[in-house]
C-alpha positions as CSV (number, residue, x, y, z in Angstrom):
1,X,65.9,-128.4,-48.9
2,X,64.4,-129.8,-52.5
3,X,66.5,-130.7,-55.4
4,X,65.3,-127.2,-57.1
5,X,66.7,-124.9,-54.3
6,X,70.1,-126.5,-53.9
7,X,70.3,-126.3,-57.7
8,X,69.7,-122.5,-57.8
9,X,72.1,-122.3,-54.9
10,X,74.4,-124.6,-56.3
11,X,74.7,-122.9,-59.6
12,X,74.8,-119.4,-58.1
13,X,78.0,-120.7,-56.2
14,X,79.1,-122.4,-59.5
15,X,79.1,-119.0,-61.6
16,X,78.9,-116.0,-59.4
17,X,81.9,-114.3,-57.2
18,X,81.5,-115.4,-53.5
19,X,81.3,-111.8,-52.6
20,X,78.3,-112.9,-50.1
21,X,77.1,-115.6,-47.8
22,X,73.4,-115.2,-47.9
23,X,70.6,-117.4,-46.0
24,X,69.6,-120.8,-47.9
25,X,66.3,-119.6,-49.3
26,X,65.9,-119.1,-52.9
27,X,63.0,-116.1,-53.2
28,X,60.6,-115.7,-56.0
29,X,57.8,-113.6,-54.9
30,X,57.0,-110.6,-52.7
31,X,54.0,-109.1,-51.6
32,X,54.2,-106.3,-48.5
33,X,55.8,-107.7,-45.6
34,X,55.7,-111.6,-47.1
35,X,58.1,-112.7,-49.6
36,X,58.1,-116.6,-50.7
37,X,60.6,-119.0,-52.0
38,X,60.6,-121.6,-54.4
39,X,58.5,-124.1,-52.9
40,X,56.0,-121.8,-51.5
41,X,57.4,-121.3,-48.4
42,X,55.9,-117.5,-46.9
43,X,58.4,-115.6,-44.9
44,X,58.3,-112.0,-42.6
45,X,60.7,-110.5,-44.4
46,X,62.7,-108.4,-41.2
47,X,65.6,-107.1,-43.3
48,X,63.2,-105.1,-46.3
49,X,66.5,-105.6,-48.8
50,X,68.5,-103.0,-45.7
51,X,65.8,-100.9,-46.3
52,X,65.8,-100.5,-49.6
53,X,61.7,-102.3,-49.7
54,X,60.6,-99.9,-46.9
55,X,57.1,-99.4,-48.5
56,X,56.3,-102.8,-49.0
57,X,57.2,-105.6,-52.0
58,X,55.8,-104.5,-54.9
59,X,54.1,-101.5,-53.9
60,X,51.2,-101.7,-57.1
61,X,50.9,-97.6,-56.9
62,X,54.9,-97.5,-57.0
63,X,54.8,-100.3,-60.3
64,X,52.2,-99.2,-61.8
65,X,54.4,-95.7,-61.9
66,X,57.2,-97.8,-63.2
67,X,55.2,-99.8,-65.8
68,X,53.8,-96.9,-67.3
69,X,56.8,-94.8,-67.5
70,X,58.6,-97.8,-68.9
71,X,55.9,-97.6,-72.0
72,X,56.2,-94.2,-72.6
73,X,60.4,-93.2,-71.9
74,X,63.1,-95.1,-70.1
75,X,66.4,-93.1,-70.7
76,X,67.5,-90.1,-72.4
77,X,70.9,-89.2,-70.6
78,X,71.3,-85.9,-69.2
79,X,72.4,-84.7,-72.6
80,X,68.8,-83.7,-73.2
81,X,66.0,-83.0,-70.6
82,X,63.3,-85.1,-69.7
83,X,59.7,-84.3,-68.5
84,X,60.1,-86.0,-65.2
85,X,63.5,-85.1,-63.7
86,X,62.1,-81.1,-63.1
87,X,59.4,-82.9,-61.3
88,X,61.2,-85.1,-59.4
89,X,63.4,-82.1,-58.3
90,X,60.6,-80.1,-57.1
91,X,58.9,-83.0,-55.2
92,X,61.8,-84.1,-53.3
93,X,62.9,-80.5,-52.4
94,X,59.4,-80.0,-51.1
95,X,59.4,-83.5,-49.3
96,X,62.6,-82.7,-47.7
97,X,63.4,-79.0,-47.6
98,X,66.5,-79.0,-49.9
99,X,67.8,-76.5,-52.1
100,X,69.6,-78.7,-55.0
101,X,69.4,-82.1,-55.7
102,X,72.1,-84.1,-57.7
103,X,70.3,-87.2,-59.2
104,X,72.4,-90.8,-58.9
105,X,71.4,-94.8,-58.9
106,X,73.7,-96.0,-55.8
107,X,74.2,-95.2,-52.6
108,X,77.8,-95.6,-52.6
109,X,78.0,-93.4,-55.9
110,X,75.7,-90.6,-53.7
111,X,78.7,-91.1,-51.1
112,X,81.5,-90.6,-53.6
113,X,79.6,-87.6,-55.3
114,X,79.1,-85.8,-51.8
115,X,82.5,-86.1,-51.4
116,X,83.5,-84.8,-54.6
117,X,80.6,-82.1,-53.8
118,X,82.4,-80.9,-50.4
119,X,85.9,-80.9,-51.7
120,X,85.4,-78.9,-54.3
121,X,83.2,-76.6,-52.1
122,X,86.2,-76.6,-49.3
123,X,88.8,-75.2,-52.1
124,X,86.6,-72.8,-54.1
125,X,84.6,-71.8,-52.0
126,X,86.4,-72.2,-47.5
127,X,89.5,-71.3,-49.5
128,X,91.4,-74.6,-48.3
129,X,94.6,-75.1,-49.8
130,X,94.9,-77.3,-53.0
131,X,94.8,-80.7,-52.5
132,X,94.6,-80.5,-48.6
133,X,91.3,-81.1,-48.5
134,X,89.8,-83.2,-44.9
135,X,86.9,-85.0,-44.3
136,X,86.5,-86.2,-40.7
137,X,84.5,-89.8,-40.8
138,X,83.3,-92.3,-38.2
139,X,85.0,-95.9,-37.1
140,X,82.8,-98.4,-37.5
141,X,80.9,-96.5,-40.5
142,X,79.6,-98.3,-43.2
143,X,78.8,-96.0,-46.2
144,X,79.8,-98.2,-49.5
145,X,81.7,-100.4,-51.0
146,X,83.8,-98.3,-53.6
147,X,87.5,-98.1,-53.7
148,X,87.3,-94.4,-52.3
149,X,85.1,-95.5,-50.0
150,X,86.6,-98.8,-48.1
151,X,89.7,-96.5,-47.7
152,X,87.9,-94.5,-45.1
153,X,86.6,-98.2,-43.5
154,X,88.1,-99.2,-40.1
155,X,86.3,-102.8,-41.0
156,X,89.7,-105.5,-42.4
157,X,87.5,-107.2,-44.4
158,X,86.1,-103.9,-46.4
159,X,89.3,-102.7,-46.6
160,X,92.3,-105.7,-47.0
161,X,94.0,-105.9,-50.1
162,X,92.7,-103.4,-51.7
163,X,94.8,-100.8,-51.0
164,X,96.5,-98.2,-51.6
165,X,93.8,-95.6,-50.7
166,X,93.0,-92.7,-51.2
167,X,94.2,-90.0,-48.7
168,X,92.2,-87.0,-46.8
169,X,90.1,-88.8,-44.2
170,X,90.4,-88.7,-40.1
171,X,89.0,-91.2,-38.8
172,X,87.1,-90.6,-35.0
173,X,84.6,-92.5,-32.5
174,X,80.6,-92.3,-33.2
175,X,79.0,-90.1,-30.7
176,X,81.8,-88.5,-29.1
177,X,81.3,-84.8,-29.8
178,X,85.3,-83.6,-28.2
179,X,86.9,-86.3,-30.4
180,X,84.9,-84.2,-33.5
181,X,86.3,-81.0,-31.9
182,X,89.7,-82.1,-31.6
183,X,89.6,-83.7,-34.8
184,X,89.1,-80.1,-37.0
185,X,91.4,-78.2,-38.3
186,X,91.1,-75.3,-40.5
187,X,91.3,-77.9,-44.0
188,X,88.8,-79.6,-42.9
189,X,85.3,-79.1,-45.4
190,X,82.9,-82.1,-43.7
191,X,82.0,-84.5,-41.4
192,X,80.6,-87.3,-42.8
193,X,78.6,-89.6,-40.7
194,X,75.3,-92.1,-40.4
195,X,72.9,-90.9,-37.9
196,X,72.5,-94.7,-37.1
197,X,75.2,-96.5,-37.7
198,X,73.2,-99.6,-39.3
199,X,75.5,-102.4,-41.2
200,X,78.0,-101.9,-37.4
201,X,74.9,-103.0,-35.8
202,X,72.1,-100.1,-35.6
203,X,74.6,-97.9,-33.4
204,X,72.5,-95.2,-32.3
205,X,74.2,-92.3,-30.6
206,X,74.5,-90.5,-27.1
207,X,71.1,-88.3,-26.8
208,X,72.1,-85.0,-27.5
209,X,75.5,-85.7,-29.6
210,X,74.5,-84.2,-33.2
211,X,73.2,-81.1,-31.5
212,X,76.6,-80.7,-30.8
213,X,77.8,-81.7,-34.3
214,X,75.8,-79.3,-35.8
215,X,76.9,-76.5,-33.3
216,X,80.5,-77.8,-33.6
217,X,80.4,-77.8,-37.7
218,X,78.5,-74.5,-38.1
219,X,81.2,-72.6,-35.7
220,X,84.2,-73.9,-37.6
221,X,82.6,-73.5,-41.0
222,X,82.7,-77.6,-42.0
223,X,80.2,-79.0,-43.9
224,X,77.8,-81.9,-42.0
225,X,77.1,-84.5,-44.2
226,X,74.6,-86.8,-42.8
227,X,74.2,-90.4,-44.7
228,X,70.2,-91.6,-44.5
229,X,70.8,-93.6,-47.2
230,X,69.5,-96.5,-44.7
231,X,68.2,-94.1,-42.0
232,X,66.2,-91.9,-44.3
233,X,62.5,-91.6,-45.6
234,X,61.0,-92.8,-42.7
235,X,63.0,-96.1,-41.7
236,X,63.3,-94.3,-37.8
237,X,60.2,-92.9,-37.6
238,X,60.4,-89.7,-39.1
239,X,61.1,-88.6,-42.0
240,X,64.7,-88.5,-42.0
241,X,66.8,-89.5,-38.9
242,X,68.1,-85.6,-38.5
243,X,64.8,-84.6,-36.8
244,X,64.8,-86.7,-33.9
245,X,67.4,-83.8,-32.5
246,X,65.8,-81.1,-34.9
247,X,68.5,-80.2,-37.0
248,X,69.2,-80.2,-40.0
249,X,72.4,-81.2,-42.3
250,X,74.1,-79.2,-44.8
251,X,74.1,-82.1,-47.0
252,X,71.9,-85.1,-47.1
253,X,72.1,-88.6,-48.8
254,X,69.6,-90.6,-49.6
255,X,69.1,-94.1,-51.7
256,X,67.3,-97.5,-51.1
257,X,64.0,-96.8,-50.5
258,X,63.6,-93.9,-52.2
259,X,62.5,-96.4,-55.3
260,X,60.5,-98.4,-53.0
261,X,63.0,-101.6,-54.3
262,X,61.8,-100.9,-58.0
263,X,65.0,-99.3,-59.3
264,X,68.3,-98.2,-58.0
265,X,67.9,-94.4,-57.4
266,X,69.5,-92.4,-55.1
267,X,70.4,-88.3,-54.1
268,X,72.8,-85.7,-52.8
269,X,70.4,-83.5,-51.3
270,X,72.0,-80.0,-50.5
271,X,72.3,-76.1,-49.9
272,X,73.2,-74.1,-52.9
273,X,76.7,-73.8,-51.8
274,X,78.1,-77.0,-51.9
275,X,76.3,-78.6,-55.0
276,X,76.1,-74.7,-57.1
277,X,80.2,-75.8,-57.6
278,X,79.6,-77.9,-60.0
279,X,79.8,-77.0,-63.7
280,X,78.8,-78.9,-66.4
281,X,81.5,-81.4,-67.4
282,X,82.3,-81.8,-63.9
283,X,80.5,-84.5,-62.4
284,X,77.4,-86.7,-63.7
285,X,76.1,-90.1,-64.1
286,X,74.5,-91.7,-68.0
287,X,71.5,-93.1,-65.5
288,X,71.3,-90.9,-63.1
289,X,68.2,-88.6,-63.3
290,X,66.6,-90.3,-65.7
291,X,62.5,-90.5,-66.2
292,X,62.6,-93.9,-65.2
293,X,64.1,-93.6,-62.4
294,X,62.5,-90.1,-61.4
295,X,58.8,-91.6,-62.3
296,X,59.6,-94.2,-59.5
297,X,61.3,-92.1,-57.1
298,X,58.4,-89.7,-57.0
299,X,55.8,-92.6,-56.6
300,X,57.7,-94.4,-53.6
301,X,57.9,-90.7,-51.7
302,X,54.3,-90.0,-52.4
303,X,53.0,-93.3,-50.8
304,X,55.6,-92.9,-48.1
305,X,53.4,-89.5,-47.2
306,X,49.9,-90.8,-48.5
307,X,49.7,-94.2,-46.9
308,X,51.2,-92.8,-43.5
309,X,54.4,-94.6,-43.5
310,X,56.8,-93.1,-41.2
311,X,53.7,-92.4,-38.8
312,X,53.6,-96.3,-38.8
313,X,57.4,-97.0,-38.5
314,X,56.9,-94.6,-35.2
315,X,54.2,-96.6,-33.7
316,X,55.0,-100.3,-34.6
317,X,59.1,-99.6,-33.7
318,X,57.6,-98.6,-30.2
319,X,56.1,-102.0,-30.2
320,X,58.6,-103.8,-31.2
321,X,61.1,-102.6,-29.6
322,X,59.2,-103.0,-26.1
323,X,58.5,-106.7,-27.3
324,X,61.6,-107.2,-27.7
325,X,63.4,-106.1,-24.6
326,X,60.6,-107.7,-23.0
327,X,61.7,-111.3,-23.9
328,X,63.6,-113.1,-20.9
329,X,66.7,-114.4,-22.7
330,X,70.2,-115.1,-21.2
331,X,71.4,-114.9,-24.7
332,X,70.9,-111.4,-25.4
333,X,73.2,-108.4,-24.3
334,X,71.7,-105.5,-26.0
335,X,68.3,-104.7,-27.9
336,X,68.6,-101.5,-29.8
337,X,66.4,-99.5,-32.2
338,X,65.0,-96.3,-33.3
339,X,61.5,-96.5,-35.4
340,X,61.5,-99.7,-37.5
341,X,65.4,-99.8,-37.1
342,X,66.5,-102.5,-34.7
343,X,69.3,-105.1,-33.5
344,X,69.4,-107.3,-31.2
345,X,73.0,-108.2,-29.6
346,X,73.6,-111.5,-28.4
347,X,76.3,-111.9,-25.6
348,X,79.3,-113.7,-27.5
349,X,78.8,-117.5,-25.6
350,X,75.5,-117.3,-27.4
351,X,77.4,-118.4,-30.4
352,X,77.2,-116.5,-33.9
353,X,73.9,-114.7,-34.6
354,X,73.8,-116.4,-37.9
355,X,72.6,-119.4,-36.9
356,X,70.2,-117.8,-35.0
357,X,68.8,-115.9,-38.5
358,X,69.1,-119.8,-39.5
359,X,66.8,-120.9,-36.8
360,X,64.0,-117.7,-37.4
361,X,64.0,-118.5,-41.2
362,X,62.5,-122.3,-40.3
363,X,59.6,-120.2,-38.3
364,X,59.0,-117.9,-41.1
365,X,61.2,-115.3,-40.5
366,X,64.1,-113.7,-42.7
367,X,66.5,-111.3,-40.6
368,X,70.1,-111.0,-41.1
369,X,73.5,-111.0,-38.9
370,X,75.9,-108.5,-38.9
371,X,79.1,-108.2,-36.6
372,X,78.9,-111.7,-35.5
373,X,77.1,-111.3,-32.1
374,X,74.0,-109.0,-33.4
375,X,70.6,-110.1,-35.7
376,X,69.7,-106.8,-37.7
377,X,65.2,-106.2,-37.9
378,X,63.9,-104.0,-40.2
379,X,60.6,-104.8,-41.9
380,X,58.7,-102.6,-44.0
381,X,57.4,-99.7,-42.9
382,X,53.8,-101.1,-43.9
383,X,54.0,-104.2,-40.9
384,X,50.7,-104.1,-38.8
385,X,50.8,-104.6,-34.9
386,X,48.8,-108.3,-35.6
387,X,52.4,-108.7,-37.4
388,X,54.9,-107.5,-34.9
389,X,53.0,-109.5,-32.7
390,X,53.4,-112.4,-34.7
391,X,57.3,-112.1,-35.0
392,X,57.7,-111.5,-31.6
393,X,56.6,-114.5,-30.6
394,X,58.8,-116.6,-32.9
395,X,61.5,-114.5,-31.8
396,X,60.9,-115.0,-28.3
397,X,60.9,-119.1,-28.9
398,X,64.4,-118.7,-31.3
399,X,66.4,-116.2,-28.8
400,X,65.7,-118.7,-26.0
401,X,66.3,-122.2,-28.0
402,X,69.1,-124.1,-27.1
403,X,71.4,-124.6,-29.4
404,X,74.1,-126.8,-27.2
């Protein structure tokens, strides 16, 4: 490591809360599927910012969106309209089928907003007494960082010393339908939930488990609210997780890539009860909507569509995912993995999965661990089978090093 990257490193760690423990590699450039550091190291980048770069570093169609809009209007607030958030609306509805769209940057502040969204729905609208309000969530779920949203976590270090919280949550197992059953009573307004449970380590649920969730919420009335923030816009192989079971959510959130990396945008996508409770004054967001943002979400769905992206994430995740439960490794438990979504679990006398991340960076490689034992892979929805190849093979020589 050069004098340069252990001075960026170095100063980061000097000035900035520890809030993180990223790989040692100091970035500067990205271009599709390769990003480069400092020295001008090139890497496969298998983590595509948790999905947030699906279409590819620097898409040029997807700047040259952003550049122009940037010359012509950034922000107006939604005190006034703008000439790009009625497209934006119309696009995305199309796109996904929805009936209203609430415009936001995060995905955490799409979480909080759904929430708000349902609530207020549950008590105007299911007739829920005031302030009794229940949303049924998942262990193990990650869906933000926010002080509403860590009080719902069952993860200590998301949720210790931060307290108190905030109450209204029941907390059940992914993928066990009776647990959702039992859990319901008649104040509860949603069931929030990842289709994939990615940050606990691509968590991918019994076949046939949210044909049942939908049955279950539709019969007792409760709102499903389905988080795709990660999942969504082609990151599984279609376009939003949902259809691999052919149903479809009452509410939908989506974030990440929906700017293609460019700018944080994200959406509560809904039916026109939940979202037609808001009145102005209510709920909204200074950023949120604005023709920035809307000029670059449009131009990341478009290419999505155009350049056959979720087609791709179908057939090189088939690929992958056979590559990698092919490789012959006493070190790994589980592979796992929907589309271009994938994990790989390592038994726990493997050691931590770090440093095998650690170990694939020095072979041109960028992945990340989560939960210890498992190495997260998510390229961009734009890698090419000469590519999965590629990564295979230096995944192949990593998960079967020796580390003793």
């Amino acid at each position: 490591m050069s004098s340069s990257v252990i001075d960026f490193i170095a100063t980061e760690a000097r000035f900035g809360a520890h809030n993180y423990e990223p790989i040692g590699v100091v970035l500067s450039r990205g271009e599709g599927v390769w990003v480069w550091d400092t020295e001008g190291n090139r890497y496969l980048d298998c983590l595509s910012a948790y999905s947030a770069v699906s279409q590819g570093h620097c898409h040029p169609k997807i700047l040259a969106a952003m550049v122009e809009q940037a010359h012509r209007l950034t922000l107006t607030s939604r005190a006034f309209h703008n000439d790009q958030l009625a497209l934006f609306y119309e696009e995305i509805a199309a796109l996904t089928g929805s009936h209203k769209v609430l415009p936001m940057n995060s995905g955490a502040e799409a979480v909080e907003s759904a929430i708000k969204a349902v609530r207020k729905w549950g008590y105007e609208v299911k007739g829920v007494p005031d302030g009794a309000a229940e949303i049924i969530v998942c262990a193990n779920n990650f869906h933000g960082r926010t002080l509403g949203i860590v009080g719902f976590s069952t993860d200590p270090e998301t949720r210790t010393h931060f307290g108190p919280f905030a109450p209204g949550f029941r907390i059940i197992p992914f993928g066990d339908a009776a647990a959702l059953q039992d859990a319901i009573t008649p104040n509860t307004v949603a069931f929030l939930v990842e289709p994939i449970q990615g940050e606990a380590g691509v968590i991918i649920p019994p076949a046939g488990y949210f044909t049942e969730v939908r049955q279950l919420c539709t019969a007792n009335n409760v709102m499903l609210v389905l988080d795709e923030i990660q999942t969504g816009l082609g990151r599984t192989g279609k376009l939003l997780a949902e259809q691999h079971e052919g149903i479809e959510a009452d509410v939908t959130l989506l974030g990440k890539a929906l700017s293609g990396g460019f700018y944080p945008v994200s959406a509560v996508l809904s039916n026109n009860d939940v979202l037609g409770t808001l009145r102005p004054g209510q709920h909204g967001s200074t950023f949120g909507g604005n023709p920035l943002a809307c000029a670059v979400a449009r131009a990341a769905m478009r290419v999505l569509v155009e350049e056959g992206m979720i087609e791709n994430a179908a057939t090189q995740g088939a690929r992958f995912l056979k590559g990698l439960k092919d490789i012959r490794a006493n070190t790994i438990r589980e592979v796992r993995g929907r589309g271009l979504m994938l994990a790989v679990e390592l038994h726990p006398e493997a050691g931590r999965a770090r440093r095998y991340c650690e170990a694939l960076q020095g072979k041109g490689i960028l992945a990340k661990d989560t939960h210890e034992q498992t190495i997260r892979i998510a390229p961009p929805l734009v890698i090419t089978s000469d590519q999965v190849d590629w990564a295979l093979e230096r995944l192949a020589t990593t998960l079967t090093q020796d580390f003793s």
